[in-house]
C-alpha positions as CSV (number, residue, x, y, z in Angstrom):
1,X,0.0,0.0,0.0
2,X,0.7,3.9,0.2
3,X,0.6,6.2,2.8
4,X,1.0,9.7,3.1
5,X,0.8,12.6,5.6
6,X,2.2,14.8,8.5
7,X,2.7,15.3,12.0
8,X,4.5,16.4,15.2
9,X,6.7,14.4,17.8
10,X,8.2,17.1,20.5
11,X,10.0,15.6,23.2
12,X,8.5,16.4,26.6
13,X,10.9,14.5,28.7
14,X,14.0,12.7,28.4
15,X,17.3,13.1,26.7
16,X,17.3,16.2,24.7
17,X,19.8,14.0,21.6
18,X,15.9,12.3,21.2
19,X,14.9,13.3,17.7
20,X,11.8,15.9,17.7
21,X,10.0,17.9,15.2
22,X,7.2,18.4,12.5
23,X,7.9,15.6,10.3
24,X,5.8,14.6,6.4
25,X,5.2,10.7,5.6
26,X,5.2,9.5,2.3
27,X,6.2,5.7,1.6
28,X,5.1,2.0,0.5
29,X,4.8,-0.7,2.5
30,X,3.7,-4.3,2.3
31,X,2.6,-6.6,4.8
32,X,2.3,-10.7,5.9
33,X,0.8,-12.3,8.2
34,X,0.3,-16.1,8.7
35,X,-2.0,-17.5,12.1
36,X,-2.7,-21.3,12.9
37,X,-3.8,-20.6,16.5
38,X,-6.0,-22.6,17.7
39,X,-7.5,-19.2,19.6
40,X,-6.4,-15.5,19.8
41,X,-6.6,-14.6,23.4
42,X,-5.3,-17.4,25.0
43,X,-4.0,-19.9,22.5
44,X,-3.0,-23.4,23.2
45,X,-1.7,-24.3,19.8
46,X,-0.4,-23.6,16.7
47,X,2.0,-20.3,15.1
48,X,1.6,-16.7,15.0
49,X,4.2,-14.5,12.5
50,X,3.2,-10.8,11.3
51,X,5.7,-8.6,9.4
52,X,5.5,-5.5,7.4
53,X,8.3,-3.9,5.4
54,X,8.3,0.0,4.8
55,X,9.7,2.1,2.7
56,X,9.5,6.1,3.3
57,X,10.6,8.4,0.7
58,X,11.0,12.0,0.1
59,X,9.3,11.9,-3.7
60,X,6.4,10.8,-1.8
61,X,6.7,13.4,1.0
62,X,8.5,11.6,3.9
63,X,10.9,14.0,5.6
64,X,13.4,11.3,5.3
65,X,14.3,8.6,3.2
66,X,14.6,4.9,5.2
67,X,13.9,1.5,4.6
68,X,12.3,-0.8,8.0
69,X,10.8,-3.6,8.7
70,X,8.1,-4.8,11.9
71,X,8.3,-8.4,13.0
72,X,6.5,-10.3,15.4
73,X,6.0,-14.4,15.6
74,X,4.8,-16.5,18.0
75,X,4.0,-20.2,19.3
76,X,2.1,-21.9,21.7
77,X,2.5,-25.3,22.9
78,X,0.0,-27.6,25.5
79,X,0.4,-30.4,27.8
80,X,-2.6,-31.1,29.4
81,X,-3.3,-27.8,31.3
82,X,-0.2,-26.5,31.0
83,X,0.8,-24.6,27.9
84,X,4.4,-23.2,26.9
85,X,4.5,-20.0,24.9
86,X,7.5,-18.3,22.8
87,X,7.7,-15.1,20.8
88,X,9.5,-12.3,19.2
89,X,9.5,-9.1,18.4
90,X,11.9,-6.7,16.5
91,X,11.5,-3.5,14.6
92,X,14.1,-1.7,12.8
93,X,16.0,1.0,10.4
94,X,18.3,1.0,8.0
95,X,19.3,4.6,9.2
96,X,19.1,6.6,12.1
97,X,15.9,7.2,12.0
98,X,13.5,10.6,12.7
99,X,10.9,11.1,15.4
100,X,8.1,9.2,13.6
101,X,10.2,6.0,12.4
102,X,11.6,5.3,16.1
103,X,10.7,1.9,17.3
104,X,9.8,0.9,20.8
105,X,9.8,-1.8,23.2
106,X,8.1,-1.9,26.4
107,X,5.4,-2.8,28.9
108,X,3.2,-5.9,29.9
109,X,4.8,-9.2,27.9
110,X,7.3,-6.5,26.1
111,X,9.6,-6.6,29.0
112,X,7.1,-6.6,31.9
113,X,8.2,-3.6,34.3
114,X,8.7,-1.0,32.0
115,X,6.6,1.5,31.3
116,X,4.3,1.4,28.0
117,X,6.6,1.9,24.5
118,X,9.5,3.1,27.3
119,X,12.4,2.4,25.6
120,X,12.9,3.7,21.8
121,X,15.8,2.9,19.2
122,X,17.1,2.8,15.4
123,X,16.1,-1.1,16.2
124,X,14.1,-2.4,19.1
125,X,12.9,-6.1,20.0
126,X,12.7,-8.4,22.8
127,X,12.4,-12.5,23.0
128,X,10.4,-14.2,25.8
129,X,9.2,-17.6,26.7
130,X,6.2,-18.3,29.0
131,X,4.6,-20.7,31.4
132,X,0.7,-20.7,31.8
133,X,-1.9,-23.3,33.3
134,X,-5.7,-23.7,33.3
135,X,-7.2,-23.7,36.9
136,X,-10.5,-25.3,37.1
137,X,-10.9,-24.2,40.7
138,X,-10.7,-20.5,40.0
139,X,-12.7,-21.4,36.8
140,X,-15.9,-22.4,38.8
141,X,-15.7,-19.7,41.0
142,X,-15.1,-16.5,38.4
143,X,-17.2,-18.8,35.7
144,X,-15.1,-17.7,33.1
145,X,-11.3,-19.6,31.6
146,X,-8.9,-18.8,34.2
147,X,-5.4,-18.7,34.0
148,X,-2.0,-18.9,36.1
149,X,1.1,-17.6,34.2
150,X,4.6,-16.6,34.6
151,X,7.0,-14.8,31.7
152,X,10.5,-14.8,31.3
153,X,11.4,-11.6,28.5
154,X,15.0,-10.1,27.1
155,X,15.2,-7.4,24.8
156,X,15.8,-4.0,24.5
157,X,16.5,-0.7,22.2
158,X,19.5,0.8,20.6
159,X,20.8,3.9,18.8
160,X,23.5,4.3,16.3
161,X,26.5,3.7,18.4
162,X,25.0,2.0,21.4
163,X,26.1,-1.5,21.1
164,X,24.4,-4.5,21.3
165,X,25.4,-6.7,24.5
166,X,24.3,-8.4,27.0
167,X,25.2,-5.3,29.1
168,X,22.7,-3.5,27.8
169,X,20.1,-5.8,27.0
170,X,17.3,-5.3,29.4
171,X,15.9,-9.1,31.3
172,X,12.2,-8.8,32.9
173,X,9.5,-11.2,33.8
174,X,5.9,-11.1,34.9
175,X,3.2,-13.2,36.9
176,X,-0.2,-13.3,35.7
177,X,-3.6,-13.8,36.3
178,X,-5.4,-14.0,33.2
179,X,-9.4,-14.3,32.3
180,X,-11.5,-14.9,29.2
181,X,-14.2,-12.0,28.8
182,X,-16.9,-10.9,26.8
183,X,-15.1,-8.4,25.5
184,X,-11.1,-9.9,25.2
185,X,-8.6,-11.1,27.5
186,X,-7.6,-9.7,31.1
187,X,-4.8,-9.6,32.7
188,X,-4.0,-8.5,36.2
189,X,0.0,-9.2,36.5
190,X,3.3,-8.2,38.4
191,X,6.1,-7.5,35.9
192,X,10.0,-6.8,37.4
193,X,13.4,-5.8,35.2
194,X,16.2,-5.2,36.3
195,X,17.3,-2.7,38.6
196,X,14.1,-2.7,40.6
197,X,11.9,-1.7,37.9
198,X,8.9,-3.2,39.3
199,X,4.7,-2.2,37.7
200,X,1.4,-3.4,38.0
201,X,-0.8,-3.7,35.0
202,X,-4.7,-4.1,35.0
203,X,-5.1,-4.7,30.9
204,X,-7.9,-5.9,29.0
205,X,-7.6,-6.5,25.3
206,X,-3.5,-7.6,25.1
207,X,-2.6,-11.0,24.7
208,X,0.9,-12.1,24.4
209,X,2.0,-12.2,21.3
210,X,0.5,-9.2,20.1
């Protein structure tokens, strides 16, 4: 497809070197996306991958010329009650990128004890691997699919010139309780990174890997 517009990122806080401005988008972009899961909010089978490559140019009215691409896959695996979970995400440039073609990383399942979108980068992206079970107890008492989970996430975000190393990658986790509803998943969890980074999210609509 094509897109085309404007608009304005101004930092508010943070490190003034963050990029800022009125920008113009102009580019092309195409997108994929395959999904054998068995069930979107809390699947117990099958493969998730989405991924979207973008091109922004200037004869189209981008304030700058980059190439990126936007991936995210995951997998879900059951044993009885007990399912096992991967996935991945990663977005990045081929440049140092303006306000508007940042990526970001962050929040519930995107390195759980970070604030929302927190951390931004030329590229971004996290891995994480997860352990929920069904609990029929809690099930008969809420009357609604009820689930215990834990997550164990890496990942983090990275500038031109900030290397990437274990040093600066980011580790997190979270503990879950999660709910079918009428009107998508919920999740009431605990998520910790490192260096005491510690948040409690009430969400309703996010499931893991997406």
């Amino acid at each position: 497809g094509v897109e085309t517009g404007d608009g304005k990122g101004h930092r508010l806080t943070g490190d003034p070197a963050l990029p800022s401005g009125d920008y113009g988008v102009g580019g092309v972009a195409m997108a994929f996306e395959m999904d054998t899961l068995d069930t979107w909010d809390f699947p117990s089978n099958g493969e998730y991958l989405a991924t979207r490559f973008e091109r922004q140019m200037t004869d189209l009215g981008s304030s700058q010329e980059i190439g990126m691409i936007e991936a995210t896959a995951g997998l879900a695996r059951s044993f009885d009650a007990l399912t096992v979970h991967g996935w991945a995400v990663l977005g990045a440039a081929d440049r140092q990128p303006q306000v508007q073609n940042i990526h970001r990383i962050g929040g519930l399942f995107r390195l759980s004890g970070l604030a929302e979108d927190e951390l931004l980068g030329r590229t971004a992206g996290m891995l994480g691997i997860g352990f929920r079970r069904r609990f029929g107890d809690l099930e008969a008492l809420l009357q609604r699919n009820t689930y215990l989970g834990v997550t164990l996430e890496a990942g983090g975000a990275w500038f031109d010139g900030e290397p990437m190393t274990l040093d600066s990658t980011v580790f997190a986790g979270s503990a879950y309780l999660g709910m079918d509803t009428f009107v998508g998943p919920f999740h009431l969890a605990w998520g910790h990174a490192e260096a005491g980074r510690d948040r409690v999210y009430i969400v309703l609509g996010r499931t893991i890997h997406r």
